[in-house]
PDB file of N, CA, C and O in Angstrom:
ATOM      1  N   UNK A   1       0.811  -1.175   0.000  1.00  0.00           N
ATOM      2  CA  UNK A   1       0.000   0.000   0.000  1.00  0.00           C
ATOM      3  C   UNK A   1       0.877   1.272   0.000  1.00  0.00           C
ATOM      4  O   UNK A   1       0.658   2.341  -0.570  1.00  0.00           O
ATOM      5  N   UNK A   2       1.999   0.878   0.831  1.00  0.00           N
ATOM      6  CA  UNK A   2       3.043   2.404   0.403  1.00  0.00           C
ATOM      7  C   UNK A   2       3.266   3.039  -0.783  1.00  0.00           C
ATOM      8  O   UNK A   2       2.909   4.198  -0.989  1.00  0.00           O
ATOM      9  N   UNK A   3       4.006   2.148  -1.813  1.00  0.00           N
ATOM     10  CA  UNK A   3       4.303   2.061  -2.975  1.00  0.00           C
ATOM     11  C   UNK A   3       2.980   3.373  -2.935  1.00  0.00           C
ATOM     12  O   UNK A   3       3.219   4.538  -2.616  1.00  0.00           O
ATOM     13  N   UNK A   4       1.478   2.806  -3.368  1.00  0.00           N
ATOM     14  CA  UNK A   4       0.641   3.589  -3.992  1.00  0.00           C
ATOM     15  C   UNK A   4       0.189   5.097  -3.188  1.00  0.00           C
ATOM     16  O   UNK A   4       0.158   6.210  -3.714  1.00  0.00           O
ATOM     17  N   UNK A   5      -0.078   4.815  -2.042  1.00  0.00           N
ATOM     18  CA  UNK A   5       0.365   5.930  -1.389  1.00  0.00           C
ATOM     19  C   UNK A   5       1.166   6.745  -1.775  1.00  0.00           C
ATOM     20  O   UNK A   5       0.727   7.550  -2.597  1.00  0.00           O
ATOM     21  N   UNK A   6       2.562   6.874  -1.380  1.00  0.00           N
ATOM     22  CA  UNK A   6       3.467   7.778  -2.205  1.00  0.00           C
ATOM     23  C   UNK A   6       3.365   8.244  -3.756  1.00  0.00           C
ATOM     24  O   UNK A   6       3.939   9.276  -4.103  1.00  0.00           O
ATOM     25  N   UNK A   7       2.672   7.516  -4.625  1.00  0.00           N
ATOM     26  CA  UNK A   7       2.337   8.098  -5.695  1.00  0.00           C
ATOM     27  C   UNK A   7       1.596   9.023  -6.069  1.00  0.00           C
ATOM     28  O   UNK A   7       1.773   9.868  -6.946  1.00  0.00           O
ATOM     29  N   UNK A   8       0.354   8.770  -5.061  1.00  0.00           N
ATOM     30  CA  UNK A   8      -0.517   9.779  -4.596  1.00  0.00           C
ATOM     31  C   UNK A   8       0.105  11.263  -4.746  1.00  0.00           C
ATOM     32  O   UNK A   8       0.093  12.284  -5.433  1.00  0.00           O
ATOM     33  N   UNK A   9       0.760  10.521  -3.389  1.00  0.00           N
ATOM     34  CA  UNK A   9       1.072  12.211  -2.787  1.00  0.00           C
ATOM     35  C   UNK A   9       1.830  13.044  -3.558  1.00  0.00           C
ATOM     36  O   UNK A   9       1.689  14.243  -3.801  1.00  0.00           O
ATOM     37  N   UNK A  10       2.866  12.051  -4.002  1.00  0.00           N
ATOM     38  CA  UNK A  10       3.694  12.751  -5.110  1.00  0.00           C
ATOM     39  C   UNK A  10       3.197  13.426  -6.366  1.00  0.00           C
ATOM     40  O   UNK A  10       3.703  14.262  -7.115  1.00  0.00           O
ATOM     41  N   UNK A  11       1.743  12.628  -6.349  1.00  0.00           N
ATOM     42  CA  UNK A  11       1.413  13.373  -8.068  1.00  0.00           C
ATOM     43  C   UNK A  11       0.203  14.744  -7.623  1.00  0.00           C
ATOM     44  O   UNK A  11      -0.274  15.632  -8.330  1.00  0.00           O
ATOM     45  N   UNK A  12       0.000  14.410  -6.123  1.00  0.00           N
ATOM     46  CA  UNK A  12      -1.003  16.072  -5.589  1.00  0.00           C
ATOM     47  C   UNK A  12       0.080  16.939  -5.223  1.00  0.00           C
ATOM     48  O   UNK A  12       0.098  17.956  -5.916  1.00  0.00           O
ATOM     49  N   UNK A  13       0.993  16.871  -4.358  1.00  0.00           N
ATOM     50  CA  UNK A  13       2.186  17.294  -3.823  1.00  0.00           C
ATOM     51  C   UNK A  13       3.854  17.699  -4.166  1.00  0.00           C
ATOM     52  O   UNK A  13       4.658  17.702  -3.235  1.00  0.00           O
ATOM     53  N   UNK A  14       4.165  17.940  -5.167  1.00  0.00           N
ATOM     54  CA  UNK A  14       5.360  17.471  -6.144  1.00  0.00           C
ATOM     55  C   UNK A  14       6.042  18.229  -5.371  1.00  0.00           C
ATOM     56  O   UNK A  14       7.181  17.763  -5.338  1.00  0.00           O
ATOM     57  N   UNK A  15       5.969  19.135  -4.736  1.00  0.00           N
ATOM     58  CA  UNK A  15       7.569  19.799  -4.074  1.00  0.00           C
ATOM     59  C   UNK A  15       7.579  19.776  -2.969  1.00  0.00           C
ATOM     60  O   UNK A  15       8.033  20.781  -2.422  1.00  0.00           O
ATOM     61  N   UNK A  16       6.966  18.337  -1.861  1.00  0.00           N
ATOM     62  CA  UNK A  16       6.261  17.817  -0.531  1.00  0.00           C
ATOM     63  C   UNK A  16       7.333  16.702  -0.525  1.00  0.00           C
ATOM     64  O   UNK A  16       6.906  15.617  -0.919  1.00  0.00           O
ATOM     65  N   UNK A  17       8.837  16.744  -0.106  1.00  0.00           N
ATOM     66  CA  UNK A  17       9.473  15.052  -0.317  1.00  0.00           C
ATOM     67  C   UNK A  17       8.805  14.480   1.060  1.00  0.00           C
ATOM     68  O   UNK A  17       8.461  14.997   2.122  1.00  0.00           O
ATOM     69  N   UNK A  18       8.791  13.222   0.547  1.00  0.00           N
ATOM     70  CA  UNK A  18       8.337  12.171   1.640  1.00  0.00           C
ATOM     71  C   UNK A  18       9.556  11.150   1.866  1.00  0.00           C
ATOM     72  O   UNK A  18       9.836  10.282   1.040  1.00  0.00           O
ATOM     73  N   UNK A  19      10.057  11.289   2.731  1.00  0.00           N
ATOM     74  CA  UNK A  19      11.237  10.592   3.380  1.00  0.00           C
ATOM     75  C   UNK A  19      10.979   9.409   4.086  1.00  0.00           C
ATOM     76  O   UNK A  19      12.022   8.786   4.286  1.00  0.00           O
ATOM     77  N   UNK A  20       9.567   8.647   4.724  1.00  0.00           N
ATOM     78  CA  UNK A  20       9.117   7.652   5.214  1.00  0.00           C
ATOM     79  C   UNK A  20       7.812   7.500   5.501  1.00  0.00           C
ATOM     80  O   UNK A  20       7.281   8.549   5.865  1.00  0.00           O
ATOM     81  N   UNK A  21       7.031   6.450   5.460  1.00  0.00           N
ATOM     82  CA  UNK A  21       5.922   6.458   5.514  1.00  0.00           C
ATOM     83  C   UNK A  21       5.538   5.445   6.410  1.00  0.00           C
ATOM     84  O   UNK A  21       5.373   4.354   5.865  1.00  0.00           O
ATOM     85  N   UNK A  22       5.281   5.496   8.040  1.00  0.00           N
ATOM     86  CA  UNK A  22       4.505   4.792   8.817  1.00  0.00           C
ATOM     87  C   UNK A  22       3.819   4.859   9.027  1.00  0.00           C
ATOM     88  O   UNK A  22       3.245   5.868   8.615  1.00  0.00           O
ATOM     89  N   UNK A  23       2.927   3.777  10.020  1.00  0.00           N
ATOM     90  CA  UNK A  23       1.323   3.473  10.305  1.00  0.00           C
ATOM     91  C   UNK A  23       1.442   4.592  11.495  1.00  0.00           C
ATOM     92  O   UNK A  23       2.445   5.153  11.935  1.00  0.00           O
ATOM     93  N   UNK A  24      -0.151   4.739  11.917  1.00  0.00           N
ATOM     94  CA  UNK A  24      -0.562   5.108  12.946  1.00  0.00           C
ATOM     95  C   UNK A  24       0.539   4.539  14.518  1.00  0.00           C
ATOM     96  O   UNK A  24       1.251   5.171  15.299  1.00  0.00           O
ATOM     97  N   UNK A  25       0.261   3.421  14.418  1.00  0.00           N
ATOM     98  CA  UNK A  25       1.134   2.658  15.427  1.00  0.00           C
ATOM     99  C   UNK A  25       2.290   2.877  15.853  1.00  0.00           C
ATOM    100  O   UNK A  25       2.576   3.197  17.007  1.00  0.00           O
ATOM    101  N   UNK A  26       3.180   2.689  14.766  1.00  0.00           N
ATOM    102  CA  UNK A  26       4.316   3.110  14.818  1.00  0.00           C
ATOM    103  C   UNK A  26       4.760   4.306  15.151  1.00  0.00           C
ATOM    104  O   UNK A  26       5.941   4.371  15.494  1.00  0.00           O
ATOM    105  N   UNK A  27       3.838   5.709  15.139  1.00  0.00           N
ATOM    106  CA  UNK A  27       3.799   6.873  15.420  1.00  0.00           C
ATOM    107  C   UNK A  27       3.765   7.182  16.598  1.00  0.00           C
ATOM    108  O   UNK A  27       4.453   8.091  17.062  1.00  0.00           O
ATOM    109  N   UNK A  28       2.742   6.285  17.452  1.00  0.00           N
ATOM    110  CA  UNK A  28       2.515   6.720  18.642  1.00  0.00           C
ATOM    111  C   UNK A  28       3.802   5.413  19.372  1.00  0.00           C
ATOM    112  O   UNK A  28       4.545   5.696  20.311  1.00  0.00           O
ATOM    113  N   UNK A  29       3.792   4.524  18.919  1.00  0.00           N
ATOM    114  CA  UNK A  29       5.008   4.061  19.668  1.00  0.00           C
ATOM    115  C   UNK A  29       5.668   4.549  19.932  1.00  0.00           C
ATOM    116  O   UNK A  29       5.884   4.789  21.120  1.00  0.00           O
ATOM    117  N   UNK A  30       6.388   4.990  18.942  1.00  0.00           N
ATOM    118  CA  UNK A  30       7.783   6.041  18.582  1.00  0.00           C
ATOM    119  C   UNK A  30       7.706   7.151  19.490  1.00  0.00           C
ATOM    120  O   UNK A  30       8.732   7.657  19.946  1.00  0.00           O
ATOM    121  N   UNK A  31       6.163   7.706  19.884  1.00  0.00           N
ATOM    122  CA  UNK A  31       6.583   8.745  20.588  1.00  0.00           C
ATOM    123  C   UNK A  31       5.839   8.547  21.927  1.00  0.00           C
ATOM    124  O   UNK A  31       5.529   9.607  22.471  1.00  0.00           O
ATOM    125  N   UNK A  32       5.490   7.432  22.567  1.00  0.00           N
ATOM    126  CA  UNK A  32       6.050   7.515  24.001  1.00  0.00           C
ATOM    127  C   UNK A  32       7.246   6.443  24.194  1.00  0.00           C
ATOM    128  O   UNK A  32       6.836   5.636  25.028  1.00  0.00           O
ATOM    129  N   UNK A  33       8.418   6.127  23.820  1.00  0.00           N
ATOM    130  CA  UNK A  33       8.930   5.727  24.111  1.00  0.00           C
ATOM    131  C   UNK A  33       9.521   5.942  25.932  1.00  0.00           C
ATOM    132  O   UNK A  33       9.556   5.229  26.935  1.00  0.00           O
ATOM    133  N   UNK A  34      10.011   7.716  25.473  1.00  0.00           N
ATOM    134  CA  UNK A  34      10.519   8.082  26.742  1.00  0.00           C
ATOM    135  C   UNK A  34       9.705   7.687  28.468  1.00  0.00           C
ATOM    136  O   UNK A  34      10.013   7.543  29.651  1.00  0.00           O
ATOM    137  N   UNK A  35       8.761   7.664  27.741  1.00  0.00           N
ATOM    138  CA  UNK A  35       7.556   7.897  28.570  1.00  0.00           C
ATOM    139  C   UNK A  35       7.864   5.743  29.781  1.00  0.00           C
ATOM    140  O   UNK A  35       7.970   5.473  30.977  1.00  0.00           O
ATOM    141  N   UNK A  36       7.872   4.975  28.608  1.00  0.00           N
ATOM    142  CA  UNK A  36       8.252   3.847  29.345  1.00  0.00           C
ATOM    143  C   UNK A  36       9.248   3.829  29.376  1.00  0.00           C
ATOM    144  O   UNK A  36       9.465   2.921  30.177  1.00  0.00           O
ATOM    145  N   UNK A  37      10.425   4.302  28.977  1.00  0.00           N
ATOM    146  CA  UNK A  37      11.653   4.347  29.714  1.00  0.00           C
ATOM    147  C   UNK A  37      11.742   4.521  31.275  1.00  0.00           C
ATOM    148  O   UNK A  37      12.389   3.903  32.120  1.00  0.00           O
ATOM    149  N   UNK A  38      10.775   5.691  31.370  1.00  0.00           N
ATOM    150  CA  UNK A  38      11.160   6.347  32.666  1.00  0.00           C
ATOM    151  C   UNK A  38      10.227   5.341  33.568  1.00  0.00           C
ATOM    152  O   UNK A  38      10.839   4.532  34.265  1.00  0.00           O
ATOM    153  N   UNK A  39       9.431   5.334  33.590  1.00  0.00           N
ATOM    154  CA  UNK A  39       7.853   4.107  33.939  1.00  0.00           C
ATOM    155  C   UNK A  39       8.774   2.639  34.302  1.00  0.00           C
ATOM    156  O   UNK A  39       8.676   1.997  35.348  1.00  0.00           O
ATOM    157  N   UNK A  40       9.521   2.376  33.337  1.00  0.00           N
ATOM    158  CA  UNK A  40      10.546   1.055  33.912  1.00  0.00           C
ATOM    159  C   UNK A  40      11.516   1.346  34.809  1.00  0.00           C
ATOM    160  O   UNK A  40      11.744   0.664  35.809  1.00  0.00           O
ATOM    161  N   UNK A  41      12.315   2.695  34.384  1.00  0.00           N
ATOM    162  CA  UNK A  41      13.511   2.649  35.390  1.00  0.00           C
ATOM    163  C   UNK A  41      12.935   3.095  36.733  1.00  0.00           C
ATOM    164  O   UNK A  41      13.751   3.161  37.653  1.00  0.00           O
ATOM    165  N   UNK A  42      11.684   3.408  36.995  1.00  0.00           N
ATOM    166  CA  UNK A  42      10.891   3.974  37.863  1.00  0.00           C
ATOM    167  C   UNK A  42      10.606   2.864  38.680  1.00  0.00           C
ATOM    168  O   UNK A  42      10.983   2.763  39.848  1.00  0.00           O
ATOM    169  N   UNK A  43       9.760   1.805  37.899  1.00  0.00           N
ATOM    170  CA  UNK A  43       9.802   0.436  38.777  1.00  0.00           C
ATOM    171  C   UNK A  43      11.335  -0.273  39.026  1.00  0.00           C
ATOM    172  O   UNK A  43      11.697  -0.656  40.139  1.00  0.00           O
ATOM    173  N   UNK A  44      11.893  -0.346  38.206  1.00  0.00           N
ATOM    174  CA  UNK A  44      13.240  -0.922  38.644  1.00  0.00           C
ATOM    175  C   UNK A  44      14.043  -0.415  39.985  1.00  0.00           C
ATOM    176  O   UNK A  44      14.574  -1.075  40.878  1.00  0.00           O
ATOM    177  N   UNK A  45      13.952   0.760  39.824  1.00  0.00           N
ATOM    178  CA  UNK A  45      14.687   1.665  41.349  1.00  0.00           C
ATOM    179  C   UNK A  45      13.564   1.285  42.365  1.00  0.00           C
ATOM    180  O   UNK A  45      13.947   1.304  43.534  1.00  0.00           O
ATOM    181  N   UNK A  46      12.453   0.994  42.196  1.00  0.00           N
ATOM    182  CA  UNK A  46      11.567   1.419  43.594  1.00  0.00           C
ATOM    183  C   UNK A  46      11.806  -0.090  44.145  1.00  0.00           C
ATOM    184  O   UNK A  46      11.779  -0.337  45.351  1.00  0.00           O
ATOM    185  N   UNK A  47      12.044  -1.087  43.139  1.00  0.00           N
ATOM    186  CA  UNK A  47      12.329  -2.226  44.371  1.00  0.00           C
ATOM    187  C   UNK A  47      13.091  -2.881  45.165  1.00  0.00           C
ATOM    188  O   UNK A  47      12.610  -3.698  45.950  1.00  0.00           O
TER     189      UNK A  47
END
C-alpha cells in the first residue's frame, strides 16, 4: 500500500518530499517511548 500511497502524494504534492511512511502505530510508539523508559527505570529503582 506504500508504494501507492506515495504516488498519490507525489502526483497532488510534487515539491512535498516524503522521506518515510509509517502506520498510525508506529507513530505513537515512537513517541512515548521516553515515557516507558522512565515508567521502567521507575519500577526498577523502587524495588
Amino acid at each position: 500500500m506504500a508504494p501507492e500511497v506515495r504516488r498519490i502524494v507525489n502526483d497532488l504534492l510534487k515539491t512535498v518530499p516524503m522521506a518515510r511512511i509509517t502506520t498510525m502505530v508506529e507513530q505513537v510508539d515512537a513517541s512515548i517511548v521516553p515515557e516507558r523508559l522512565i515508567a521502567t527505570l521507575s519500577g526498577f529503582f523502587d524495588s
